[in-house]
C-alpha positions as a printed NumPy array, in Angstrom:
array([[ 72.1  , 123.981,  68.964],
       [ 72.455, 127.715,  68.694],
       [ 72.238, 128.839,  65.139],
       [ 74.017, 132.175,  63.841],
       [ 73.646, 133.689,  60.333],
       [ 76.084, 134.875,  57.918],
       [ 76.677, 138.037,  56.223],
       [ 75.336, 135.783,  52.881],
       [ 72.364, 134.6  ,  54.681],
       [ 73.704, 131.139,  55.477],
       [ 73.112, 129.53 ,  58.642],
       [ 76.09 , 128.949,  60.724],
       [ 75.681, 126.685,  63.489],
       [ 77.386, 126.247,  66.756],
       [ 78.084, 124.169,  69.98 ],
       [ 77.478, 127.102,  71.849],
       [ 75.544, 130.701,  71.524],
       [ 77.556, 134.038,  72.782],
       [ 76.468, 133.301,  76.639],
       [ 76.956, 130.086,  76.956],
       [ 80.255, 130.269,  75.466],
       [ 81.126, 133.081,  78.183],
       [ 79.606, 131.488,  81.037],
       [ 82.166, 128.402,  80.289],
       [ 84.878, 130.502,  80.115],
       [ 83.827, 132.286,  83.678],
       [ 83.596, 128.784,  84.949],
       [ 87.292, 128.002,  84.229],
       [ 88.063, 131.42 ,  84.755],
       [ 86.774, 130.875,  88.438],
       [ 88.428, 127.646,  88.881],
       [ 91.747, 128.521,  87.994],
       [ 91.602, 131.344,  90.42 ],
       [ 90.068, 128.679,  93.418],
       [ 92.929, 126.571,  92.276],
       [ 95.818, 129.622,  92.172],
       [ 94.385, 130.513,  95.927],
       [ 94.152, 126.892,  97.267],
       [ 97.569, 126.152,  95.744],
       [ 99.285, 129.529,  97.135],
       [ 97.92 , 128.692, 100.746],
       [ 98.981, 125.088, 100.522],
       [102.631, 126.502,  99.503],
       [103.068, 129.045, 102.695],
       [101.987, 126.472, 104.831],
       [104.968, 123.528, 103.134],
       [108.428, 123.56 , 103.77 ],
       [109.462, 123.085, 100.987],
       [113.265, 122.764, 101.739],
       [112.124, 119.258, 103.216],
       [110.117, 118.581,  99.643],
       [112.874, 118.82 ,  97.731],
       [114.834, 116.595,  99.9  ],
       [112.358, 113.726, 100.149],
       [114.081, 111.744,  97.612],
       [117.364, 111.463,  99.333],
       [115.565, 111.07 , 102.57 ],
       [113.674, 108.024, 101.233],
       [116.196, 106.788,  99.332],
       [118.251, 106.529, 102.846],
       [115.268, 104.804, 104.386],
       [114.473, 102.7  , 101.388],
       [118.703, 101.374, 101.691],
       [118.356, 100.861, 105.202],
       [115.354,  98.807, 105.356],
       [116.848,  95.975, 102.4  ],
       [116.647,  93.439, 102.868],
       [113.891,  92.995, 105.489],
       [114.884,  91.539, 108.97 ],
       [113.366,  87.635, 108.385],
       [114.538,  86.721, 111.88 ],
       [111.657,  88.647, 113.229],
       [108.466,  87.074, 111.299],
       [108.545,  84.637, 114.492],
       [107.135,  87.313, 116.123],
       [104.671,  88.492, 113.57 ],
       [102.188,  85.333, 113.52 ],
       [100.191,  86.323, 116.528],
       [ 99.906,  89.926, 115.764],
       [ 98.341,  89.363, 112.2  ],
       [ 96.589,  85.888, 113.684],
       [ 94.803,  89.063, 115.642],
       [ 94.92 ,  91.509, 112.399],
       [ 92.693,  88.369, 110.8  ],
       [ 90.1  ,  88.523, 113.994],
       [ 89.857,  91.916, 114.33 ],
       [ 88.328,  92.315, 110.725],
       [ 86.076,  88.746, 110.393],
       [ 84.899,  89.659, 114.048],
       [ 84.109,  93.432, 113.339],
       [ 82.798,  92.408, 110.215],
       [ 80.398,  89.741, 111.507],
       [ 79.232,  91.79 , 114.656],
       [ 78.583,  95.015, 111.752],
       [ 76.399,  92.52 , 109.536],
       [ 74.702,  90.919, 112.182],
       [ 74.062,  95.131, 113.591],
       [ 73.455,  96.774, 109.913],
       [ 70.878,  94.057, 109.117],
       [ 67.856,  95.327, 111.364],
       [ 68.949,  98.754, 110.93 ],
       [ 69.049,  98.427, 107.028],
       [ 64.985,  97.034, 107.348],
       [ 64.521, 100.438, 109.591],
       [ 65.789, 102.484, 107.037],
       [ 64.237, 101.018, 103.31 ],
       [ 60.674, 102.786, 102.761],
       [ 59.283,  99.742, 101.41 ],
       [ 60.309,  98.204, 104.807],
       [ 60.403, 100.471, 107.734],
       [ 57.389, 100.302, 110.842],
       [ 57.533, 104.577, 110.093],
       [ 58.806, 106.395, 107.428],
       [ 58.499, 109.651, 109.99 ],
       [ 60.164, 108.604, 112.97 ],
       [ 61.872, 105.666, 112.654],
       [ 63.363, 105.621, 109.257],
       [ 65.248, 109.24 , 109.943],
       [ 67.017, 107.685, 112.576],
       [ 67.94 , 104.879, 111.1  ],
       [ 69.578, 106.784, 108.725],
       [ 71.294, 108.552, 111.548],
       [ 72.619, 105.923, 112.873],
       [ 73.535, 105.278, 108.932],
       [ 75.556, 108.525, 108.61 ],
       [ 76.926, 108.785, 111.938],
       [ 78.474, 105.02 , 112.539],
       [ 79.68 , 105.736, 108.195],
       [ 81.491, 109.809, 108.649],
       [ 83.739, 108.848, 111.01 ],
       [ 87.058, 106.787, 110.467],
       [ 87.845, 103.425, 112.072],
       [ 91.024, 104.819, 113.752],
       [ 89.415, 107.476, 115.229],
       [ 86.58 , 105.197, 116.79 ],
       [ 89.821, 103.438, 117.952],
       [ 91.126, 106.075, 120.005],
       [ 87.675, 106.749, 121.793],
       [ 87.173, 103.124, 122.415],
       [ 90.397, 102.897, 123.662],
       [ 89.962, 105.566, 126.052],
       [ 86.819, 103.985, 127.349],
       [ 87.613, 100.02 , 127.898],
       [ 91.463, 100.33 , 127.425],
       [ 93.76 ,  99.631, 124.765],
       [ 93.709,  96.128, 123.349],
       [ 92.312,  93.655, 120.831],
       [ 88.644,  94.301, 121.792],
       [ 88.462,  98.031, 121.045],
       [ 89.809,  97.378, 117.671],
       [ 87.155,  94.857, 116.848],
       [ 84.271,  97.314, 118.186],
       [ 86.075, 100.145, 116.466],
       [ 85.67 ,  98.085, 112.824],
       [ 82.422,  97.148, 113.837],
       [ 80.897, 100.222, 114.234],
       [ 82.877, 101.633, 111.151],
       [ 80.744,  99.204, 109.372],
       [ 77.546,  99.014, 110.249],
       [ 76.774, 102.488, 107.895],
       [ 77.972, 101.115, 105.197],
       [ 76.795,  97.762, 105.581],
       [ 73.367,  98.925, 105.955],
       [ 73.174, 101.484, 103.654],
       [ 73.902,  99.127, 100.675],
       [ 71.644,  96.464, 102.285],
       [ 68.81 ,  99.336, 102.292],
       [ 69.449, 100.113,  98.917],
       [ 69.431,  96.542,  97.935],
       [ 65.95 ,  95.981,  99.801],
       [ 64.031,  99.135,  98.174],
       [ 65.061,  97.877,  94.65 ],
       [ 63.47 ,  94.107,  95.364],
       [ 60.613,  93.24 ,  93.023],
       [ 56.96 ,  93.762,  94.841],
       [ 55.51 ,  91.648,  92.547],
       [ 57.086,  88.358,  94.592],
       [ 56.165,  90.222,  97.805],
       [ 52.865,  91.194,  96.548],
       [ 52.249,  87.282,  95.534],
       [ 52.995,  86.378,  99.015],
       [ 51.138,  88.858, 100.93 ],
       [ 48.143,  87.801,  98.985],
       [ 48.259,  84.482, 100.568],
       [ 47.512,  86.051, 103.814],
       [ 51.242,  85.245, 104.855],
       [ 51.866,  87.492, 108.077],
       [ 54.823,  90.699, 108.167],
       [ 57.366,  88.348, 108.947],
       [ 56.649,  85.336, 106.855],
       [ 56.491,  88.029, 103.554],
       [ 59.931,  89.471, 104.952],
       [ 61.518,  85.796, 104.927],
       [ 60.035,  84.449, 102.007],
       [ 59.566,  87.497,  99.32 ],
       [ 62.32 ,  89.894, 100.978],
       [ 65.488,  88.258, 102.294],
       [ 65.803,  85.506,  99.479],
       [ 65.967,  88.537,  96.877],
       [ 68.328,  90.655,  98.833],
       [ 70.643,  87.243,  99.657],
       [ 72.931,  87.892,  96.686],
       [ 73.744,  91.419,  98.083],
       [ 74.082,  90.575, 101.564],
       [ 76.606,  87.978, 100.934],
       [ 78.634,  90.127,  98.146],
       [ 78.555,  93.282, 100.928],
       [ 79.901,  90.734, 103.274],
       [ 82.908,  89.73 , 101.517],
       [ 83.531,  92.936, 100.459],
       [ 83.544,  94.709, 104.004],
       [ 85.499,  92.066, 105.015],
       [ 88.229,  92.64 , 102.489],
       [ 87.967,  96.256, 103.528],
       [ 88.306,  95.681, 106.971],
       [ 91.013,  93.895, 106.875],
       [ 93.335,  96.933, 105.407],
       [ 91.996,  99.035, 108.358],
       [ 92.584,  96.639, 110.785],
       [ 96.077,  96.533, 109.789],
       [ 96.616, 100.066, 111.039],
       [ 94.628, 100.162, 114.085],
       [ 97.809,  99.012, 116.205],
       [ 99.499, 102.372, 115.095],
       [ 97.057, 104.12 , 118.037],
       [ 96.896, 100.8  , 120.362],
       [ 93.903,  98.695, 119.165],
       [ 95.947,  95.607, 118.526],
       [ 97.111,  93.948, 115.667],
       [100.22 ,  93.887, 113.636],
       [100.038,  97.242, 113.157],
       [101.333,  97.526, 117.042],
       [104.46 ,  96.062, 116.043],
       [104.77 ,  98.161, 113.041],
       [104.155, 101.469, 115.629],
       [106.928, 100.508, 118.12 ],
       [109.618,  99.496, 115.323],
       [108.989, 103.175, 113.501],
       [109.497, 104.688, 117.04 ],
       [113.1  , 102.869, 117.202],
       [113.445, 103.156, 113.575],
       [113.966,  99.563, 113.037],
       [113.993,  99.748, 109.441],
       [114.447,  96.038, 108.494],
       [111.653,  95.217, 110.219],
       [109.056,  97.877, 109.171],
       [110.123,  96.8  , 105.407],
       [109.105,  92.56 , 106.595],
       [106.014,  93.864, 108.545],
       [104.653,  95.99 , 105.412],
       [105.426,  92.603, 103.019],
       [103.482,  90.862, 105.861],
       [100.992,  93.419, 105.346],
       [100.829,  93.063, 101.68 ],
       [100.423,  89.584, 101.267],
       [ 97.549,  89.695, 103.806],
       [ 96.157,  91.778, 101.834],
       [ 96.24 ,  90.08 ,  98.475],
       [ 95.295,  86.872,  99.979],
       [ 92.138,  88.198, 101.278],
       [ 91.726,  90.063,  97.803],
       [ 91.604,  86.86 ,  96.239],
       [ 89.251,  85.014,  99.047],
       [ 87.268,  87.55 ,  98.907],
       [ 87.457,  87.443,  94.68 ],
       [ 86.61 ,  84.372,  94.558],
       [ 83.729,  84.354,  96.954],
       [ 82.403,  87.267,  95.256],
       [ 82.772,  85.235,  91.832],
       [ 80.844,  81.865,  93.592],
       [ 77.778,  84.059,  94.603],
       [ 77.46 ,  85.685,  91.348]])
């Protein structure tokens, strides 16, 4: 700590000497002014008439969607029945995709750290920086709108981040066990399915349930650009502003989603 001395000869000590002190306040100084700029942008570009009556507006929504239209769930089943598919298929074709790609990518793993590994990683980033909805729309402009582009659309949102915890996972096993294997003059792939994938188990299955709670709030809202799924109905009855039913299909929603919080909970709970 920086230490200052009194007109007595006593030592005085601080947090902070003299330019440390100012550097922190040029820091907030800084900041404030980033914020003040940011802020002053954002507030040219907002309406702000329509801000200030958001609460009436909702309010009016919020009265005209209670209570929810329960005549309709008849016509729900099938469209979450595909909600359900869209994220356990996605997720299983991602796992069953991120798997190889994650053994590509771990140094302790991969055929080439120089060539191969950097595009696995690619293939990492790429299929991870861009949202499920918009691989929906480009799917959906290539084989059509439907069930199927949603489920390719999840799959491919997954596979990055699938794999890059499974990578992870793999370059923090213990060489020891793989060591102790390798010495009995076990071959590449023997070592990778007894000293590799038993470690790395645990993860795989926890990622697993995990994307697959994930995936099943995205797939909820793939229907809003075609890809199937409930949230097709929920699309077409904002378009006619069919309040009482948008209020039943978000409950739907919600319970679908709290149900597979808890499977997913308690699977997560099991393998632990």
């Amino acid at each position: 700590m920086p230490v200052n001395s009194l007109s007595d000869g006593r030592k005085a000590w601080q947090r902070r000497n003299r330019v440390q002190t100012f550097s922190q306040w040029a820091m907030w100084l800084i900041g404030t002014a980033v914020f003040v700029y940011c802020w002053q942008h954002i507030s040219d570009a907002t309406t702000w008439f329509f801000v200030w009556d958001a609460p009436k507006i909702a309010d009016d929504i919020l009265t005209r969607a209670m209570p929810p239209r329960w005549s309709y769930i008849d016509q729900l089943w099938d469209p979450i029945w595909d909600t359900l598919n869209i994220a356990t298929l996605g997720t299983m074709i991602a796992l069953a995709l991120a798997v190889p790609v994650a053994f590509l990518a771990a140094r302790n793993t991969t055929p080439s750290a120089l060539l191969i590994r950097p595009i696995a990683l690619l293939i990492i980033v790429a299929t991870r920086s861009i949202n499920s909805l918009i691989w929906a729309l480009l799917l959906i402009a290539i084989i059509g709108p439907g069930v199927f582009a949603g489920i390719i659309a999840i799959a491919i949102r997954s596979i990055g981040f699938c794999a890059k915890l499974l990578y992870e996972a793999i370059e923090e096993i213990d060489a020891t066990q793989v060591e102790a294997i390798t010495a009995t003059g076990a071959s590449r792939w023997q070592v990778m399915a007894y000293g590799i994938v038993p470690q790395i188990l645990p993860s795989f299955a926890g990622t697993a349930v995990f994307r697959w709670d994930i995936n099943i709030r995205e797939s909820t809202v793939l229907g809003l650009v075609g890809a199937g799924g409930i949230g097709l109905q929920l699309s077409s009855s904002l378009n006619t502003l069919a309040w009482p039913q948008v209020s039943l299909i978000l409950l739907i929603i919600l319970v679908a989603v709290i149900v597979s919080e808890w499977v997913s909970a308690k699977v997560r709970g099991a393998i632990i």
